[in-house]
TILOVO-538039 format. One line per 5 residues: for each residue x, y, z of N, C-alpha, C, O, CB. Coordinates in Angstrom, 1 decimal, padded with zeros to 4 digits, m for minus. Glycine has a CB too. Example, Ala and Ser with C-alpha at 12.3 -4.5 7.8 and 13.67 -1.06 7.14 Angstrom:
// TILOVO-538039
013.2 m005.7 007.8 012.3 m004.5 007.8 013.2 m003.3 007.8 014.2 m003.3 008.5 011.3 m004.5 009.0; 012.8 m002.2 007.1 013.7 m001.1 007.1 012.9 000.0 007.9 013.4 001.1 008.0 014.1 m000.6 005.7
This chain:
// TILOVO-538039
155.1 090.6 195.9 154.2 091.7 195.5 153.6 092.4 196.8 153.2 091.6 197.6 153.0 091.1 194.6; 153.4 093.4 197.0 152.8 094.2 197.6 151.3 094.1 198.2 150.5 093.4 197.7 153.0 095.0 197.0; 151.1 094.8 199.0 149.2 094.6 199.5 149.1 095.4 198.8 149.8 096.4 198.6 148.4 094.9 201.1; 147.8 094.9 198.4 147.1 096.1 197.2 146.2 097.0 198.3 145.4 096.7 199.1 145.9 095.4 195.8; 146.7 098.0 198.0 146.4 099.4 198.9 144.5 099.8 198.5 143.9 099.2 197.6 147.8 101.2 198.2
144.2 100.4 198.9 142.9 101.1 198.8 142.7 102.3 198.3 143.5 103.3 198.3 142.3 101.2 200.0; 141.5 102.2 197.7 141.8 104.3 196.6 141.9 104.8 197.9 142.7 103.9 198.2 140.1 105.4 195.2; 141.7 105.5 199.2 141.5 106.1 200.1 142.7 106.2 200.4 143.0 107.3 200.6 140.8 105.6 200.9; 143.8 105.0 200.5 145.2 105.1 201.2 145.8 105.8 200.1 146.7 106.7 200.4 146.1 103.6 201.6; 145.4 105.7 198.6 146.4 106.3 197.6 146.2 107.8 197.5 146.9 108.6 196.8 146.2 105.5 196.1
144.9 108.3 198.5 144.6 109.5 198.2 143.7 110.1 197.2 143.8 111.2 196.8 145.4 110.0 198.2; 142.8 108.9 197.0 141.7 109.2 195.9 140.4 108.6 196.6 140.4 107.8 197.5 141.9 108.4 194.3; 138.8 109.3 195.9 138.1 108.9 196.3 137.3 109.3 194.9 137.8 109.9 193.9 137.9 109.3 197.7; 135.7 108.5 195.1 134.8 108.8 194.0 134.1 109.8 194.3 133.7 109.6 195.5 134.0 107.9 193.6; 133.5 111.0 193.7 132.7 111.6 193.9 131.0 111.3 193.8 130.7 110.2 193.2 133.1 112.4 193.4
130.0 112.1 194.1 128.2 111.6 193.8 128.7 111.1 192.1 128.3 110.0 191.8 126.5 113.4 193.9; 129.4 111.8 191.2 129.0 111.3 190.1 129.7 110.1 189.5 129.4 109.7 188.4 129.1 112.4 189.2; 130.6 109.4 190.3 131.6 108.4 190.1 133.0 108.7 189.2 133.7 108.0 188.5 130.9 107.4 189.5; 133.1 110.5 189.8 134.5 110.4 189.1 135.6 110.0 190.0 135.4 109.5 191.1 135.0 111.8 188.5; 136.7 110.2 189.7 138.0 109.6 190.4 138.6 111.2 191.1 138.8 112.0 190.3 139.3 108.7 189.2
138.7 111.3 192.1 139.0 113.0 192.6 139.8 112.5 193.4 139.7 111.4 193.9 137.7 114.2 193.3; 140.8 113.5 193.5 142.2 113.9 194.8 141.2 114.3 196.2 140.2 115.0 196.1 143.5 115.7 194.2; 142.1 113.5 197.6 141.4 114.1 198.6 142.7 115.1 198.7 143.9 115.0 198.5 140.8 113.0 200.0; 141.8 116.3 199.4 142.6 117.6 199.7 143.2 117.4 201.4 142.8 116.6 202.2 141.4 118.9 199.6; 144.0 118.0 201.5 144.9 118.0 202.7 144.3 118.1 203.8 145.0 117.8 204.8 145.9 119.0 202.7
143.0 118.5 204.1 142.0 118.6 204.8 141.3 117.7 205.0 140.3 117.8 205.8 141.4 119.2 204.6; 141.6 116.8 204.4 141.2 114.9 204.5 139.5 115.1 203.1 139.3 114.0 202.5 140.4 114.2 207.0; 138.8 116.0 202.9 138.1 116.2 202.0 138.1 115.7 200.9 139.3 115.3 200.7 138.0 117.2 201.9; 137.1 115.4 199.7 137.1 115.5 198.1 137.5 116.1 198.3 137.5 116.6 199.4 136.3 115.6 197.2; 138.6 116.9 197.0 138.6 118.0 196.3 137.6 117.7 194.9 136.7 116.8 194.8 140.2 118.4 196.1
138.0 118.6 193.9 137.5 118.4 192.5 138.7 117.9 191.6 138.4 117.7 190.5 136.9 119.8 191.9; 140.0 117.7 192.0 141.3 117.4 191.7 141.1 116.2 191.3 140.8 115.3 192.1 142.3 117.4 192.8; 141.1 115.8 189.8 141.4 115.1 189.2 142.6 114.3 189.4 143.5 114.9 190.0 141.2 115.7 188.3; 142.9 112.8 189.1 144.7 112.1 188.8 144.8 113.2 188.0 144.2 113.8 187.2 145.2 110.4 187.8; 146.5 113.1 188.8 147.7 113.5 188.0 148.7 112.2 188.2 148.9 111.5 189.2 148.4 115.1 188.8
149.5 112.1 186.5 150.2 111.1 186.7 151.5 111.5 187.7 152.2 110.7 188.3 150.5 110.6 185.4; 151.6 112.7 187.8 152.9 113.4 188.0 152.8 113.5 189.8 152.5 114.5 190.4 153.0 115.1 187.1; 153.1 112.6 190.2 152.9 112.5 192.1 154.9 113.3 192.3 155.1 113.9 193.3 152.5 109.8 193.2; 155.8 113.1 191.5 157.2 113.2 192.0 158.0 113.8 190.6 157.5 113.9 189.5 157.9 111.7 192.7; 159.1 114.0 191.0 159.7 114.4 189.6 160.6 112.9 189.0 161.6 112.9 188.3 160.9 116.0 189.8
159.9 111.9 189.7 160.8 110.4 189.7 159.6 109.4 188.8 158.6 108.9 189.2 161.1 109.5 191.9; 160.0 109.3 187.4 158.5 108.7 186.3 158.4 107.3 186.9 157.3 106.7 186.8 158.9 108.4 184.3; 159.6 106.7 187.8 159.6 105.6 187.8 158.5 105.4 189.2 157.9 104.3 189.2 161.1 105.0 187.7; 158.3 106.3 190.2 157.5 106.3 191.3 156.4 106.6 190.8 155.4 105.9 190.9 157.9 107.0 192.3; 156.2 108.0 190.0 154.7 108.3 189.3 154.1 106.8 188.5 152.9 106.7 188.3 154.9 109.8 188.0
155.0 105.8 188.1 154.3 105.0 187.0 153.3 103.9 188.3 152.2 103.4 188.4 155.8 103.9 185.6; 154.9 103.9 189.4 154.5 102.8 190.3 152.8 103.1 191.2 151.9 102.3 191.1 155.8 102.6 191.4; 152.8 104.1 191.8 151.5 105.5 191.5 150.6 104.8 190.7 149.9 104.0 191.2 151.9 107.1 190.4; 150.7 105.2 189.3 149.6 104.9 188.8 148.8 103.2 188.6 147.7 102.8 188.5 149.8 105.6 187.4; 149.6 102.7 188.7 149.5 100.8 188.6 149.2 100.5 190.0 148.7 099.4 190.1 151.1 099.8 187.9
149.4 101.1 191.3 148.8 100.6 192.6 147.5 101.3 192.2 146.6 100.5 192.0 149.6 101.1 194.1; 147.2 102.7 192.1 145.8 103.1 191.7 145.2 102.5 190.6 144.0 102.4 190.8 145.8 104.4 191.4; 145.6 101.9 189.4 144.3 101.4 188.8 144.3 099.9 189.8 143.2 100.0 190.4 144.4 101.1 186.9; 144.9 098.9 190.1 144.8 097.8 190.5 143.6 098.5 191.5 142.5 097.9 191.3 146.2 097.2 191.1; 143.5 099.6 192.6 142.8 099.6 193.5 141.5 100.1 193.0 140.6 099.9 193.8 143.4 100.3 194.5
141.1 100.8 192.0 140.2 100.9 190.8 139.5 099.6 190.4 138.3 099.2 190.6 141.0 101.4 189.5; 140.3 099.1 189.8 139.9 097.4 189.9 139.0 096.7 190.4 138.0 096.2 190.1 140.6 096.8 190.4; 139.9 096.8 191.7 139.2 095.7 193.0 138.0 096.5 193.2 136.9 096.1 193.5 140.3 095.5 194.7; 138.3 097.6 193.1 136.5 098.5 193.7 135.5 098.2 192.9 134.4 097.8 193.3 136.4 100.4 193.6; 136.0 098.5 191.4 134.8 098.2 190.7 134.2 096.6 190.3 133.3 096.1 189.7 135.2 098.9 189.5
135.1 096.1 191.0 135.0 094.5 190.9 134.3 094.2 192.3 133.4 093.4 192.3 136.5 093.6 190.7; 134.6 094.9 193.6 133.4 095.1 194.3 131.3 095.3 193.7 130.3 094.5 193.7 134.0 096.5 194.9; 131.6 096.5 193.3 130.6 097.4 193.0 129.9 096.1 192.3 128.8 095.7 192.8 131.0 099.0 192.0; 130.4 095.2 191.1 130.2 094.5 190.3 129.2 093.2 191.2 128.1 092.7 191.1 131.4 094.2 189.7; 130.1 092.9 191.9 129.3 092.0 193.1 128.5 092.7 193.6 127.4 092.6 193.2 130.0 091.3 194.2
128.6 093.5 194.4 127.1 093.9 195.8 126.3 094.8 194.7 125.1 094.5 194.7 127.5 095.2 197.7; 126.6 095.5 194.0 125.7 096.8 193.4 124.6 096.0 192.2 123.4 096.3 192.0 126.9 098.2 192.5; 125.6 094.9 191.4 125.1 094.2 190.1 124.6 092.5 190.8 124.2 091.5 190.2 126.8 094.1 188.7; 124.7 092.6 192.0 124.7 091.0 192.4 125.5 090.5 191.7 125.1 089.3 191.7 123.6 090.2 192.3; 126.7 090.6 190.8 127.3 089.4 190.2 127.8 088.3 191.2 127.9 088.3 192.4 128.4 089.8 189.3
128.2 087.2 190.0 129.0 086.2 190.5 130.3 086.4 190.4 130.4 087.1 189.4 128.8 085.0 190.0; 132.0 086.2 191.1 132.9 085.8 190.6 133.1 084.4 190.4 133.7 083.8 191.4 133.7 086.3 191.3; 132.8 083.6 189.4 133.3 082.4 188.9 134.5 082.2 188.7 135.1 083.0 188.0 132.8 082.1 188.0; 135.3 081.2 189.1 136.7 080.9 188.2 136.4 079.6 187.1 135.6 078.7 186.9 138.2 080.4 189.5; 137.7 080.3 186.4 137.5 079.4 185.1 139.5 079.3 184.8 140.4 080.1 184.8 136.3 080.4 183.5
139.4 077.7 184.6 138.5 076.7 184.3 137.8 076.3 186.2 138.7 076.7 187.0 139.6 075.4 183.4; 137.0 076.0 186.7 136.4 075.8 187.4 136.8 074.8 188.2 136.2 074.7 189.3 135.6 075.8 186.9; 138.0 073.7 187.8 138.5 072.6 188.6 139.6 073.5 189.4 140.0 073.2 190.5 139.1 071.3 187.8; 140.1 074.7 188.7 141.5 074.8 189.3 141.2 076.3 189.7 141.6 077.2 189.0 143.0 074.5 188.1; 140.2 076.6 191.1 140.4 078.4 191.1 141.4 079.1 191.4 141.7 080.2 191.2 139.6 079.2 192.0
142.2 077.9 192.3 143.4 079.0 192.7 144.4 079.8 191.8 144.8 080.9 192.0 144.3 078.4 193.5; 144.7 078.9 190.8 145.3 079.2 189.5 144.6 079.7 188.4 145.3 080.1 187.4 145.9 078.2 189.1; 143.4 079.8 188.3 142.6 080.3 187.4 142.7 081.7 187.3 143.4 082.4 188.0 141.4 079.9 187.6; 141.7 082.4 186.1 141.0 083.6 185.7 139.5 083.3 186.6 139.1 082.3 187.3 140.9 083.8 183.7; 138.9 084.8 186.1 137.4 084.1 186.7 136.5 085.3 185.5 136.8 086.2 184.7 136.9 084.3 189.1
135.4 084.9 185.9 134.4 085.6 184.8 133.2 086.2 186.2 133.1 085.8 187.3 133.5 084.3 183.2; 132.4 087.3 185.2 131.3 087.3 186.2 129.8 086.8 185.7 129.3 086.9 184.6 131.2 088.8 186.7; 129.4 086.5 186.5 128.1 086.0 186.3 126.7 086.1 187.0 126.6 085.9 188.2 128.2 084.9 186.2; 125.6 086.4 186.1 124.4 086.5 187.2 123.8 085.4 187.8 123.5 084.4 187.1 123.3 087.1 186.8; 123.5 085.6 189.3 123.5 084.6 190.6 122.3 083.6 189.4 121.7 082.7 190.1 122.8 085.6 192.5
122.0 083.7 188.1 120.3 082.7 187.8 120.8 082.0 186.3 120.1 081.4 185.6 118.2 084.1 187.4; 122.8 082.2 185.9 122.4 082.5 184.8 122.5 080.6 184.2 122.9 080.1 183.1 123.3 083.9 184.0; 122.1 079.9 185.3 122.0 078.8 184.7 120.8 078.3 183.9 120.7 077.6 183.0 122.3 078.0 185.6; 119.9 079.0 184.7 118.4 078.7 184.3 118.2 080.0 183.2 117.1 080.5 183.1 117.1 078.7 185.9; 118.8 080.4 182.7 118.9 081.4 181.5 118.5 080.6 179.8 119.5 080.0 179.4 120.9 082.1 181.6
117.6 080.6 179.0 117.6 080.4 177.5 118.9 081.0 177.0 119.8 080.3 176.5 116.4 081.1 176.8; 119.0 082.7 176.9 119.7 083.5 176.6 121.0 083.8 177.2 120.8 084.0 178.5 119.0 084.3 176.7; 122.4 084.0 176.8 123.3 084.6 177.5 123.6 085.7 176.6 123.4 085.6 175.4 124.5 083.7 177.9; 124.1 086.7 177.4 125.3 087.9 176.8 126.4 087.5 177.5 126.5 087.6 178.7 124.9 089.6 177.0; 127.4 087.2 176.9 128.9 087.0 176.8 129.7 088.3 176.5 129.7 088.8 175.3 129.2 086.0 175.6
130.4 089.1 177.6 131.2 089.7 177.2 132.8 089.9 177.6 133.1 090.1 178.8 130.6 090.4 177.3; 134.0 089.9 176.6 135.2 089.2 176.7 135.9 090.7 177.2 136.1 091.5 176.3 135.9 088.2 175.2; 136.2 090.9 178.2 137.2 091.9 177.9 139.0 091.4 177.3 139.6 090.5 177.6 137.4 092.7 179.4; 139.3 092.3 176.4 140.7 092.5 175.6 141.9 092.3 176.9 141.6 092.2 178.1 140.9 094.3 174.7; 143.4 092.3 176.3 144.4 092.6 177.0 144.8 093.6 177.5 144.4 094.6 176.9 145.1 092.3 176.7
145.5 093.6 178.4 146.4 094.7 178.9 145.5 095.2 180.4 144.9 094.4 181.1 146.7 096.1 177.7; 145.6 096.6 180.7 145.5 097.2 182.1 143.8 096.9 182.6 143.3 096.7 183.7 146.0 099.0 181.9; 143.3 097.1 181.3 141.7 097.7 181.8 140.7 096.3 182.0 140.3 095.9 180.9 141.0 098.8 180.4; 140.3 095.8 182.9 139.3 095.3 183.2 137.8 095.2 183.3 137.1 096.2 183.0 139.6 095.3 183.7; 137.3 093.9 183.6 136.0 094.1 183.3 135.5 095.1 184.7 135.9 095.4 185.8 135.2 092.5 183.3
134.4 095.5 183.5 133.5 096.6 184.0 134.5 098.2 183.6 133.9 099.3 183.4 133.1 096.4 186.0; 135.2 098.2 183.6 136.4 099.5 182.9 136.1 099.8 181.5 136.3 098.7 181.0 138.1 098.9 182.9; 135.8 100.6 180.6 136.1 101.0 179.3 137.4 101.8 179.1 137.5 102.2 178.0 135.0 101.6 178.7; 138.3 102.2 179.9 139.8 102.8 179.7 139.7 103.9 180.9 138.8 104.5 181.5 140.2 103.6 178.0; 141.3 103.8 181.0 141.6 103.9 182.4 141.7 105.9 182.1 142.0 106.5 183.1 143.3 102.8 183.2
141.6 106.4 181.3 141.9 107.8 181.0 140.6 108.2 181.4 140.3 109.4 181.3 142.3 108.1 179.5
């Protein structure tokens, strides 16, 4: 598998409002939205879009830790190398209360509601 690249190397960046924008040839934001269409080759545009969400991902799974303080926990908890992991807040042992939330299958990850 590949190094997972950085939105910056793929040629995206976030703007003040947290959208996903094309940098311009001038090394700038633009206002340029993704396009799935980087070539007239679907099979490079798909590969394109799956290095960019993976790098979507990892950012917002950043943000999740330093911005939210979360935790990355793995689970099951004996085995992290081979595990999943969940996030958690740095107190939530001493918590009465939890909110549990499961994200579904496929592309979109926690903290993601769809990649469109």
């Amino acid at each position: 598998m590949s190094k997972l690249k950085a939105i910056r190397e793929l040629g995206y960046d976030f703007n003040a409002e947290g959208q996903l924008r094309k940098i311009g040839a001038n090394g700038c934001l633009s206002n340029e939205p993704f396009q799935f269409n980087v070539s007239n080759d679907h099979l490079e545009c798909q590969a394109h879009y799956e290095q960019l969400g993976a790098a979507v991902t990892e950012h917002i799974y950043q943000l999740l830790e330093k911005e939210e303080n979360l935790l990355r926990l793995p689970v099951p908890v004996e085995a992290p190398e081979s595990s999943t992991f969940i996030f958690a807040s740095k107190d939530y042992e001493t918590k009465d209360v939890l909110l549990i939330l499961i994200q579904g299958t496929g592309a979109v990850r926690a903290g993601q509601w769809a990649r469109s």
